[in-house]
C-alpha positions as CSV (number, residue, x, y, z in Angstrom):
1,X,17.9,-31.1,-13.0
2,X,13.9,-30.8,-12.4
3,X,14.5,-34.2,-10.4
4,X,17.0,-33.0,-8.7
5,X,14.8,-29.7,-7.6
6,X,11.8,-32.2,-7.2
7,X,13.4,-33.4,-3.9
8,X,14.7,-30.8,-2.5
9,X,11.2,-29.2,-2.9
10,X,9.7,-32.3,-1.2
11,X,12.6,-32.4,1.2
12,X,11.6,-28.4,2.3
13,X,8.5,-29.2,2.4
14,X,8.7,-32.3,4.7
15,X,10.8,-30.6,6.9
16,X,8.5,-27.5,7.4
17,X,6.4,-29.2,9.4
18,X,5.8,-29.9,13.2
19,X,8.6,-32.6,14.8
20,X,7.1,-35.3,16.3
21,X,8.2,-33.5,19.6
22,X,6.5,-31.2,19.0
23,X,3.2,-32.9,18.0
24,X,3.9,-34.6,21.1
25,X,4.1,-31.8,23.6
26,X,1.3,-29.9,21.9
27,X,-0.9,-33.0,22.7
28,X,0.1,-33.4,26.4
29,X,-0.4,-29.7,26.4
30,X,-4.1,-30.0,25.2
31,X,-4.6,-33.1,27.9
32,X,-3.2,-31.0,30.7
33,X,-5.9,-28.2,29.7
34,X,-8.7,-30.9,29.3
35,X,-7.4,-32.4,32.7
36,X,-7.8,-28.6,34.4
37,X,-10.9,-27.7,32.8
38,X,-12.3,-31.5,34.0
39,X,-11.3,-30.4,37.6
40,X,-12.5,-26.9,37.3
41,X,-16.0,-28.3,36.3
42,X,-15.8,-31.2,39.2
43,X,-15.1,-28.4,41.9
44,X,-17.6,-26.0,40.6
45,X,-20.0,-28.8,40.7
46,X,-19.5,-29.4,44.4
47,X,-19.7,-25.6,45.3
48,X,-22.9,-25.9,43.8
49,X,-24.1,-29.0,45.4
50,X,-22.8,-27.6,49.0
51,X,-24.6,-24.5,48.3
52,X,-27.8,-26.4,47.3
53,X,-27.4,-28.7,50.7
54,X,-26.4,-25.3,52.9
55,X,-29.9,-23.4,51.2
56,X,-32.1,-26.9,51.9
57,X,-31.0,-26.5,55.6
């Protein structure tokens, strides 16, 4: 019997976790936001540069 309720424990447990879909989608989740805040940097970068070049003018 406390074998028997040793894996189903296990098996509970196990099963509580994230999928590997879902592991999956939360880590092309996190790239798309590192991917967006990469291109939000670039294009702040050249605002600033083209503001720098505009004042120098």
């Amino acid at each position: 019997m406390k074998i028997l309720l040793s894996v189903l424990s296990l098996t509970l447990l196990a099963s509580c976790g994230p999928s590997q879909e879902e592991l999956r989608q939360a880590e092309m989740e996190q790239q798309k936001l590192e991917k967006e805040a990469s291109e939000k940097l670039a294009q702040e970068e050249a605002t600033r540069t083209a503001a720098v070049t505009c004042a120098v003018m």
